[in-house]
N, CA, C and O atoms as CSV, one atom per row, in Angstrom:
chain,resi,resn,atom,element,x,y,z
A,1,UNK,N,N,12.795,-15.237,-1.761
A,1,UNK,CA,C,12.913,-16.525,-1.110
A,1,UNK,C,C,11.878,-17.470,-1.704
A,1,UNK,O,O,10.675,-17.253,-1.556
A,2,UNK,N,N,12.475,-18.816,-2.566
A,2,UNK,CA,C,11.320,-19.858,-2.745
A,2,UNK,C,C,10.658,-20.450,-1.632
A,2,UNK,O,O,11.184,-20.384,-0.521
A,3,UNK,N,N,9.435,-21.088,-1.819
A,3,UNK,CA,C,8.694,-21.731,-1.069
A,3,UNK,C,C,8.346,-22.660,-1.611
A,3,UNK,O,O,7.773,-23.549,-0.981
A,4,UNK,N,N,8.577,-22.762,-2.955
A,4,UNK,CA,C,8.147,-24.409,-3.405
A,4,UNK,C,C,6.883,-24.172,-4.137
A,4,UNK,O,O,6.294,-25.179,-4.528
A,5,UNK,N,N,6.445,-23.195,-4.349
A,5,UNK,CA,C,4.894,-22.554,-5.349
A,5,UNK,C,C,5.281,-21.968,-6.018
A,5,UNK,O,O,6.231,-21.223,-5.780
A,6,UNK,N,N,4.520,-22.093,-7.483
A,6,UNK,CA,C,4.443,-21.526,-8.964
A,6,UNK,C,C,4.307,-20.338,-9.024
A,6,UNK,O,O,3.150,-20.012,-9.289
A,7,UNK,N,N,5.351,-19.113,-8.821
A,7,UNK,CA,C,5.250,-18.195,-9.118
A,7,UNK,C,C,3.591,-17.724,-10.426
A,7,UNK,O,O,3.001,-16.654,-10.277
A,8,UNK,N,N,3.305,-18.410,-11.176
A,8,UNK,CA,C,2.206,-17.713,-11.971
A,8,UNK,C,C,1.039,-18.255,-11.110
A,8,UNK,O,O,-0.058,-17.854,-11.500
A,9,UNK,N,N,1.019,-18.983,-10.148
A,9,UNK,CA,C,0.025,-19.573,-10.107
A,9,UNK,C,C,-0.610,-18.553,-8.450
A,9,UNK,O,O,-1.765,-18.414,-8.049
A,10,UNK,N,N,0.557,-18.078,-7.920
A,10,UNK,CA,C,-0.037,-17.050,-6.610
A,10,UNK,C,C,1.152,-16.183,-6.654
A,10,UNK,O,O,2.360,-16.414,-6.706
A,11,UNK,N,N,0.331,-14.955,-6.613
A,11,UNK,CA,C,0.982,-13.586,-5.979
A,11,UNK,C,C,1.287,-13.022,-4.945
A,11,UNK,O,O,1.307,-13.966,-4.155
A,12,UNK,N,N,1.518,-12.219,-4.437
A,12,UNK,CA,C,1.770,-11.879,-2.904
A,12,UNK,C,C,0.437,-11.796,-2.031
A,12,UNK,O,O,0.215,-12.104,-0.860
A,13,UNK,N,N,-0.474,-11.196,-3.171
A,13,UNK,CA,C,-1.994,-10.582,-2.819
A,13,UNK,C,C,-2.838,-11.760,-2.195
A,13,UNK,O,O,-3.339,-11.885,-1.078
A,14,UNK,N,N,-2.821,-12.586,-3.309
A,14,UNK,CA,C,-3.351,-14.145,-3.136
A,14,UNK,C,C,-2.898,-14.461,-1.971
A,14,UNK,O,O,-3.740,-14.731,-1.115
A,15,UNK,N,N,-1.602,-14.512,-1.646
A,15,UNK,CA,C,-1.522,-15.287,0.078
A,15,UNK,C,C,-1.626,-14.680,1.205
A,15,UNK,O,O,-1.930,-15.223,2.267
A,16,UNK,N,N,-1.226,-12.781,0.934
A,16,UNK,CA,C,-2.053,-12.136,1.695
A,16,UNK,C,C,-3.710,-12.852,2.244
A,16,UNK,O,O,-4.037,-13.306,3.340
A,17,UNK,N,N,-4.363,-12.726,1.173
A,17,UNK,CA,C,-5.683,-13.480,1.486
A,17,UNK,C,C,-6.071,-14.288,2.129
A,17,UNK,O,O,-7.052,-14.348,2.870
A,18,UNK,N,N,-4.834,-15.400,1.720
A,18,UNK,CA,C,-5.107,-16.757,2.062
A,18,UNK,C,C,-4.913,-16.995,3.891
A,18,UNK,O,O,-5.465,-17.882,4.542
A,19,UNK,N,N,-4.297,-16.296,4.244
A,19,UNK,CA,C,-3.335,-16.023,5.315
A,19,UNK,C,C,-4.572,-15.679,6.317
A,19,UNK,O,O,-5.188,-16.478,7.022
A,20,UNK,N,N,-4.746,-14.441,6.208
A,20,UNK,CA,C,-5.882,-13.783,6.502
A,20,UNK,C,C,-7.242,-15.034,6.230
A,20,UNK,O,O,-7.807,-15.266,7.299
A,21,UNK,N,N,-7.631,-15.566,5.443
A,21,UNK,CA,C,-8.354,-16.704,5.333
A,21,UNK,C,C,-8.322,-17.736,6.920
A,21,UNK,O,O,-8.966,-17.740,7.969
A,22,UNK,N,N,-7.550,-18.275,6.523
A,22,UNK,CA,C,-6.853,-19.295,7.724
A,22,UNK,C,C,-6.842,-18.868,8.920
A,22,UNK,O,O,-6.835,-19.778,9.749
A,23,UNK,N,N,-6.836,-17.317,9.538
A,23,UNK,CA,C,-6.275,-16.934,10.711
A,23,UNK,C,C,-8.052,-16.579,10.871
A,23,UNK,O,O,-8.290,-17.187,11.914
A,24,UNK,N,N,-9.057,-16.108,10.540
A,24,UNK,CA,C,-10.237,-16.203,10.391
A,24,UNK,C,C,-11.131,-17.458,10.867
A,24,UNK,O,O,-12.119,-17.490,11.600
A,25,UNK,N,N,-10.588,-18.257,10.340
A,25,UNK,CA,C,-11.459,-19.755,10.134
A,25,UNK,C,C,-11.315,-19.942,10.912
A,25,UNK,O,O,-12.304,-20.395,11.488
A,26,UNK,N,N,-9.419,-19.765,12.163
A,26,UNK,CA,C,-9.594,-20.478,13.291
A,26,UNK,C,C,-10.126,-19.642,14.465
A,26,UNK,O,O,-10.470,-20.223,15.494
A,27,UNK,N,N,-10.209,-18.333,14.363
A,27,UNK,CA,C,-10.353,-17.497,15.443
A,27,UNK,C,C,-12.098,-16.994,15.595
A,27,UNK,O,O,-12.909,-17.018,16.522
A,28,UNK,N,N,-12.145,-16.484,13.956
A,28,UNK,CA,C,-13.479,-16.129,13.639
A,28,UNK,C,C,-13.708,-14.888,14.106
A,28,UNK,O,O,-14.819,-14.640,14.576
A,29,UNK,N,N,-12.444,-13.638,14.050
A,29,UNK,CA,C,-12.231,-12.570,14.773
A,29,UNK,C,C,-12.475,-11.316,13.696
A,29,UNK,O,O,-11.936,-10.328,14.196
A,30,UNK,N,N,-13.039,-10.994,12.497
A,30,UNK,CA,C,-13.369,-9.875,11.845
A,30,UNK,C,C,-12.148,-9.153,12.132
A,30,UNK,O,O,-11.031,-9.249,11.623
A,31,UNK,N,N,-12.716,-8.204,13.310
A,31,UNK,CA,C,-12.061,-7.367,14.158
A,31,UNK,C,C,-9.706,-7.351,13.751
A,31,UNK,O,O,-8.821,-6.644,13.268
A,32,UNK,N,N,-9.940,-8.692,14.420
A,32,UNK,CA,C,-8.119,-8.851,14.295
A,32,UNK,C,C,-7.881,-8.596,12.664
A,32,UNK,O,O,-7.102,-7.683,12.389
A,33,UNK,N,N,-8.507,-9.350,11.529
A,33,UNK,CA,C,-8.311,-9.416,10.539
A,33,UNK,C,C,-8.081,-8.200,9.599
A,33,UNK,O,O,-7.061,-7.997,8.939
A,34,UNK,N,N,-9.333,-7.328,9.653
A,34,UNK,CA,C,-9.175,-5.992,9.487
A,34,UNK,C,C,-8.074,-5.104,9.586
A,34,UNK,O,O,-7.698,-4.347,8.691
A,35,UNK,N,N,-7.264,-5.306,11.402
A,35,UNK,CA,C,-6.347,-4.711,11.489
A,35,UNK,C,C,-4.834,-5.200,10.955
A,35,UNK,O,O,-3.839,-4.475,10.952
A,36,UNK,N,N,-4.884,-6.564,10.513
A,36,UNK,CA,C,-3.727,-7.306,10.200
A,36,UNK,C,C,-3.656,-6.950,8.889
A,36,UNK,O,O,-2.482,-6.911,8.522
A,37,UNK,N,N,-4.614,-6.613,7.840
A,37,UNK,CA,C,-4.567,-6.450,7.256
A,37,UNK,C,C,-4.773,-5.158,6.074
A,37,UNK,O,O,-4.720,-5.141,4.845
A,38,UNK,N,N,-5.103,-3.819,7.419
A,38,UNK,CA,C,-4.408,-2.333,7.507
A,38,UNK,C,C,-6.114,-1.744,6.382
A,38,UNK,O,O,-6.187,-0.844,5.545
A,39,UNK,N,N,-7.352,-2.840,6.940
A,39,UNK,CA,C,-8.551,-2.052,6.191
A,39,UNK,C,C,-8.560,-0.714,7.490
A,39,UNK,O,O,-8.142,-0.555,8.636
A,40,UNK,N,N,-9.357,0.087,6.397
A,40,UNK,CA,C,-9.751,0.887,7.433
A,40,UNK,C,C,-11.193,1.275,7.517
A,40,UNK,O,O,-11.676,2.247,8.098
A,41,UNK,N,N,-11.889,0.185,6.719
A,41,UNK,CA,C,-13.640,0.025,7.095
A,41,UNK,C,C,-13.760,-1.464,7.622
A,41,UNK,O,O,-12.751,-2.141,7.424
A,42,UNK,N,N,-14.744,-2.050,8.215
A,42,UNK,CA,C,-14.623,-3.128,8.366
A,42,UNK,C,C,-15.037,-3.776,6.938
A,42,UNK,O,O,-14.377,-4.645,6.368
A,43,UNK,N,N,-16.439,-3.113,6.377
A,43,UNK,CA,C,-16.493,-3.459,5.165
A,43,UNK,C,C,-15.923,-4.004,3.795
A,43,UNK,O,O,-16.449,-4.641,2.883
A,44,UNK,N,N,-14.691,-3.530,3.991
A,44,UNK,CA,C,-13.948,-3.776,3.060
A,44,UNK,C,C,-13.122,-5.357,3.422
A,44,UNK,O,O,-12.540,-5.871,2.467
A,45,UNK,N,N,-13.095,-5.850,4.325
A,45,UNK,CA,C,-12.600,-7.083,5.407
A,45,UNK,C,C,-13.239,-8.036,4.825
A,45,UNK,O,O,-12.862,-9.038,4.217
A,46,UNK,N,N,-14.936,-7.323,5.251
A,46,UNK,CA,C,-15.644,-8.352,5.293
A,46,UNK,C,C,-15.689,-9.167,3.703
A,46,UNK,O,O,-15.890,-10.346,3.409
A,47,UNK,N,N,-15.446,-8.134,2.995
A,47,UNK,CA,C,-16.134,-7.962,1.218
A,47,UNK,C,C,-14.816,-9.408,0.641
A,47,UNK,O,O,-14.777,-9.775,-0.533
């Protein structure tokens, strides 16, 4: 499915991130992020 972005320019990983970025900034929840995003140290979240 397009979205209107340059395939070379972001990957899945990249908006993974970005996503996770954004949902952070507004909540400021570590904790949720970690699990949304299947770390299983927090460390690795934080990094």
């Amino acid at each position: 499915m397009a979205i209107g972005l340059r395939s070379e320019d972001y990957g899945t990983h990249s908006l993974r991130r970005t996503k996770a970025s954004m949902i952070y900034r507004a909540t400021g929840n570590i904790r949720a992020i970690q699990i949304l995003l299947g770390h299983s140290k927090i460390e690795n979240t934080v990094r």
